[in-house]
C-alpha positions, 0 to 999 in steps of 0.5 A: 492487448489480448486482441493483439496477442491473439492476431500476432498468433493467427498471422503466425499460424497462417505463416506457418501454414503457408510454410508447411503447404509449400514444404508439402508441394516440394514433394514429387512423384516419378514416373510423370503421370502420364508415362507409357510403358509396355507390358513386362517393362518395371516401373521405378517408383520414386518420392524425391524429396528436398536436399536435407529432408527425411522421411520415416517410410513411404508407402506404395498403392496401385489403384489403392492396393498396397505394393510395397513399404520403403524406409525411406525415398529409394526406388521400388520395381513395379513389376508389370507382366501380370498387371491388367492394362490400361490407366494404372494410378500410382499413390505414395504415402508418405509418413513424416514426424508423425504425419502422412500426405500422398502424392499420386501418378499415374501410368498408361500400361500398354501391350506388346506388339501383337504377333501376326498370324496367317490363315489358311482356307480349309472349307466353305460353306453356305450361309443364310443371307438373311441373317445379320450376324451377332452371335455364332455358336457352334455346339453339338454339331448345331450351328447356333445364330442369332440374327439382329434386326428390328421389325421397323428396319428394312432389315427385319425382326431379330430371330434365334436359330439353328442351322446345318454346317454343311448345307446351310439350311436353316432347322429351326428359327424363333424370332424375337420381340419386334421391338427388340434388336438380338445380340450376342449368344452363349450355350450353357448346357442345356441352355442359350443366353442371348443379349440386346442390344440397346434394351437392357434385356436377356433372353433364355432359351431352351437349347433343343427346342429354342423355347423362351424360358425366361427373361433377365435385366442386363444392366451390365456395361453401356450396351449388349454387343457380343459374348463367349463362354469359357465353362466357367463365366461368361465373357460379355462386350459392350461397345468399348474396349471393355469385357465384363464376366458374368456369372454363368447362373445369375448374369451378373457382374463379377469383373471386367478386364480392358483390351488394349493393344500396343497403340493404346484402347481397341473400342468396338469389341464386338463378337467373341469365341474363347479357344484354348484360354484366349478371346477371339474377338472382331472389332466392327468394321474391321477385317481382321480378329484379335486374340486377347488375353483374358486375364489382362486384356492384351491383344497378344496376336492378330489374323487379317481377313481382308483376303479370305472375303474382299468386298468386291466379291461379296454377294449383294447386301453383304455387310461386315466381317462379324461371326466366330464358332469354335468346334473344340472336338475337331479344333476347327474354326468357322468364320462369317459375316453379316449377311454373308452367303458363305461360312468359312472354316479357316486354320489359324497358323504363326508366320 
């Protein structure tokens, strides 16, 4: 008799149970995951419930940060103007008699449209062939470089130099581990942090002298692409659409933000210049650069280069567009390429 109590008892749970999970699975979540909204648009977040169903409070979290407490199923704006971009995910908890049980989302967060800029020609300058360009930076009326390249390649071992603006003469050039293939540089006073590419290394050199100081592991991000400096962090690429900061003393990661333009991810980030609170960035193989908000990774204006150096007039060897300097004393930009044999100072103007 027990044994039979006792079954009739654990079919009754199970029935219970069986209730309670599709009571639970009656419960759903708006936006749809999935949903694509722009930049600034508010997102109405809403728990729908079944007809005759109450709710003590419904909780909100965006990317597990709580947003926002609701006494019941009523909708809540999402304010996104100030969101970073990319996949947000979206949890409603929701309080019920004493119990809890989540529902999540989740959003595509994209930019706006990006304003199209025109440029203007201002000067032209010689440029080291033998340089394939990844980094550039101009400081102290010094053209800083750092050239990529692996001694086993046609191309050469990697080198560090400086060169004169105006004639385009190489001042001084150390090269850098044979095995090793340089990436992006950053001045930092009196300093020049360089990266690789593939071999999780950082270099440090003395900015006058070009001496290798010191050497630090980089395993920030999937690779070493290129970097800026903002007086404050430094600013690193890695192969996607993700740029990582960097803590200026340490090289260590302290954040990151995802660029994306209103398509969805721009991948291939590849050499950086911060100018007035903006990233200009070139995406490799392309022949354009964008300029992306460093606080939320939105692509807020593009300039096309295709006509400043059209491939049909490039010098033999010349491979892509790739190399920004920014002079903020006179407010000039220089632009270059891999191999290019010509540097070029261009004004970037609105339509």
């Amino acid at each position: 008799m027990n044994k039979r109590i006792i079954f009739f008892a654990v079919i009754a749970l199970l029935a219970y149970g069986c209730t309670d999970n599709n009571k639970q699975q009656d419960f759903t979540i708006s936006p749809e995951a999935g949903t694509n909204y722009t930049t600034g648009n508010t997102v109405a977040l809403k728990v729908n419930v079944p007809s005759g169903v109450k709710v003590d409070s419904v909780v909100y979290l965006l990317d597990s940060a709580r947003i926002s407490v609701a006494k019941d199923t009523a909708a809540i704006s999402l304010k996104t103007d100030s969101l970073t971009l990319g996949a947000r995910i979206i949890t409603a908890k929701i309080y019920q008699e004493g119990k809890s049980q989540d529902l999540t989302t989740n959003i595509n967060l994209l930019a706006k449209p990006a304003e199209e800029l025109n440029y203007t020609l201002e000067k032209v300058y010689p440029h080291d062939t033998s340089s394939y360009t990844e980094g550039l930076v101009y400081a102290d009326g010094v053209m800083y470089e750092s050239d990529g390249g692996r001694l086993a390649e046609e191309m050469g071992p990697s080198s560090l130099r400086k060169a004169d603006l105006v004639t385009g003469k190489v001042i001084k050039v150390v090269n850098v581990d044979p095995k090793v293939f340089a990436e992006g540089i950053v001045v930092i006073g009196d300093k020049i942090m360089q990266l690789t590419y593939t071999e999780k290394i950082g270099y440090v050199y003395d900015k006058k002298s070009l001496k290798l100081l010191s050497t630090f592991n980089n395993n920030v991000g999937v690779e070493g692409w290129g970097m800026t400096y903002d007086g404050n962090k430094i600013y690193m690429d890695d192969s996607t659409n993700r740029i990582w900061f960097l803590d200026k003393n340490t090289y260590k990661q302290t954040g990151f933000v995802d660029v994306y333009d209103d398509k969805g991810a721009v991948n291939e980030i590849n050499e950086l210049e911060y100018i007035d609170g903006k990233i200009y960035a070139n995406v490799y193989h392309k022949d354009y650069i964008l300029v992306i908000d460093p606080k939320t990774g939105a692509v807020v204006q593009k300039v096309d280069l295709t006509n400043l150096y059209p491939q049909a007039n490039r010098n033999p060897g010349a491979d892509v567009l790739n190399g920004i300097a920014y002079d903020k004393a006179t407010k000039r930009i220089f632009v270059t390429g891999k191999k290019w044999d010509k540097l070029f100072q261009v004004k970037f103007e609105k339509k």
